[in-house]
C-alpha positions in Angstrom: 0.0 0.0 0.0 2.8 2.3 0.9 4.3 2.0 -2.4 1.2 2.9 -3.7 1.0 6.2 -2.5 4.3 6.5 -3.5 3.9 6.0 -7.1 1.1 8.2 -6.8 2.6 11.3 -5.0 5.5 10.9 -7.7 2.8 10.9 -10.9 0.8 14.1 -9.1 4.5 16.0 -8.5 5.4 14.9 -12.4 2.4 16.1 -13.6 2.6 19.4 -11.2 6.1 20.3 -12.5 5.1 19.7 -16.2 2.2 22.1 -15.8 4.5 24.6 -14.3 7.0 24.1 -17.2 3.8 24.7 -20.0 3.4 27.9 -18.2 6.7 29.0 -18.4 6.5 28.5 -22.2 3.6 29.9 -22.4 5.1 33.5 -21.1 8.6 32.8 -23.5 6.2 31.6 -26.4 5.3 34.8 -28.3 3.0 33.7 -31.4 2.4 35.7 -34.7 -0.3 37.7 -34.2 -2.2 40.8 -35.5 -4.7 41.3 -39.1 -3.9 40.5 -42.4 -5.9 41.9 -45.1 -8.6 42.6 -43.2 -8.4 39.2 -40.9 -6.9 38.1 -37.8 -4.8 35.5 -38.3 -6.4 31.6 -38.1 -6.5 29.3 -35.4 -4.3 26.5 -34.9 -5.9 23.1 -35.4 -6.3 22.7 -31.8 -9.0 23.5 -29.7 -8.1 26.4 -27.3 -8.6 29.2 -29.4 -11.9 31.1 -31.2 -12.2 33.3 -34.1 -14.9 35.3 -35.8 -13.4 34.1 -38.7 -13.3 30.5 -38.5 -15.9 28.1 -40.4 -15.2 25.1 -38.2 -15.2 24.3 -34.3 -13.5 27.9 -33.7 -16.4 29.8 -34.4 -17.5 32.7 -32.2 -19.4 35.4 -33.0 -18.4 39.0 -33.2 -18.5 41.7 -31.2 -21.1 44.6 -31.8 -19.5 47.4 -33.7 -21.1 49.7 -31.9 -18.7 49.8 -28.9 -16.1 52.1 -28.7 -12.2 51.5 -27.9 -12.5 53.0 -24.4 -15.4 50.6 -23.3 -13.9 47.8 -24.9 -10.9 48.0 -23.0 -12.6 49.2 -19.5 -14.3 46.0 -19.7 -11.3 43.7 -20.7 -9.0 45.0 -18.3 -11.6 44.7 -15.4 -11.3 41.0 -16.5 -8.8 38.8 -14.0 -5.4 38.7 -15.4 -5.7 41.2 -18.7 -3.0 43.3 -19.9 -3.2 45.5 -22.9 0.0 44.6 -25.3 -0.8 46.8 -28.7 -3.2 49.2 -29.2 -3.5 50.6 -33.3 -6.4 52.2 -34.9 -9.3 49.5 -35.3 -7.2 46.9 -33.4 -6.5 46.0 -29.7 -4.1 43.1 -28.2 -4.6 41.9 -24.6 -2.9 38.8 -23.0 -4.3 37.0 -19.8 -2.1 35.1 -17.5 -3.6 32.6 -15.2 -2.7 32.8 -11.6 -1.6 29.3 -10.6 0.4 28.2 -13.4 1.0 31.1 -15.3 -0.7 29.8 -18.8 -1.1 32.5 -20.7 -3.9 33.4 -23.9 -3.9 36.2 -26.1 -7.5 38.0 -27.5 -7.2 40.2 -30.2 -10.2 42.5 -31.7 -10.0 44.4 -34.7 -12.8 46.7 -36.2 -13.9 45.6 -39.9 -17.5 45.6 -41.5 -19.1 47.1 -38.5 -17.8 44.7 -36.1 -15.4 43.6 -33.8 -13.7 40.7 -34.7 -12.2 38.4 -32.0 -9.7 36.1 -31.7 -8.8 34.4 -28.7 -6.0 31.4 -28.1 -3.5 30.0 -26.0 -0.1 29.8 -26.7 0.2 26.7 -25.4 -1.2 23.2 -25.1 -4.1 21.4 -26.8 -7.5 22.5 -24.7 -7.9 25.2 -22.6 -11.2 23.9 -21.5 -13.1 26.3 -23.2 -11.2 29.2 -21.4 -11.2 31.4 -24.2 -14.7 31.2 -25.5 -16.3 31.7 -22.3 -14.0 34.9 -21.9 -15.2 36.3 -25.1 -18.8 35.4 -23.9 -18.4 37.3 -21.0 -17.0 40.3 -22.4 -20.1 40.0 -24.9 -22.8 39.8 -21.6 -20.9 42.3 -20.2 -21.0 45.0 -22.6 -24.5 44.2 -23.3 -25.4 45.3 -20.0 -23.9 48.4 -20.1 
């Protein structure tokens, strides 16, 4: 039994250390980012990111037009973890760093067609657990209720 637990505690402090490690390369991994004629740039073939742009399982809608930069960042930035990296005409860059393992995801917007356009990913791993869509939701809900 005691070797049990053992071989237990070792898996959990493996896994622990690897998570650890994924964060760390998640603040060192700096992906291509930003719009391309007139579109953010696709998302991996993973799924922890959402677009406006994808066709497939990345789907997300976008963002009312309506909204201006100011309010669009008051309400990101309220958001746990947000930190505004670019700012250009039409487009914003924010990443989000977890607090425990330091995972971090990236959300872009950028204004085309009346809209705002989002993409949101993580740098690193294969699911986020729906991380990203669920912030975009959020941002959505909470811009409507303003």
């Amino acid at each position: 039994m005691k070797k049990i637990l053992i071989i237990v505690f070792v898996v959990i402090v493996i896994f622990l250390i690897r998570l650890f490690m994924l964060g760390i390369e998640s603040q060192n991994n700096s992906p291509l980012l930003g719009h391309v004629q007139g579109k953010l740039t696709p998302c991996p073939d993973k799924p922890n990111c959402v677009s406006s742009f994808a066709q497939d399982i990345h789907k997300i809608d976008p963002i009312n037009g309506t909204h201006e930069v100011t309010e669009l960042k008051n309400v990101i930035l309220s958001l746990g973890g947000a930190k505004l990296e670019q700012e250009e005409e039409n487009y914003l860059r924010f990443s989000f760093e977890s607090k425990i393992f330091k995972f971090v995801d990236d959300l872009e917007l950028y204004k085309t067609d009346g809209f705002w356009h989002v993409r949101s990913a993580s740098r690193v791993g294969h699911s986020d657990m729906d991380a990203n869509r669920k912030r975009v939701e959020k941002i959505r809900k909470t811009l409507k209720s303003k």
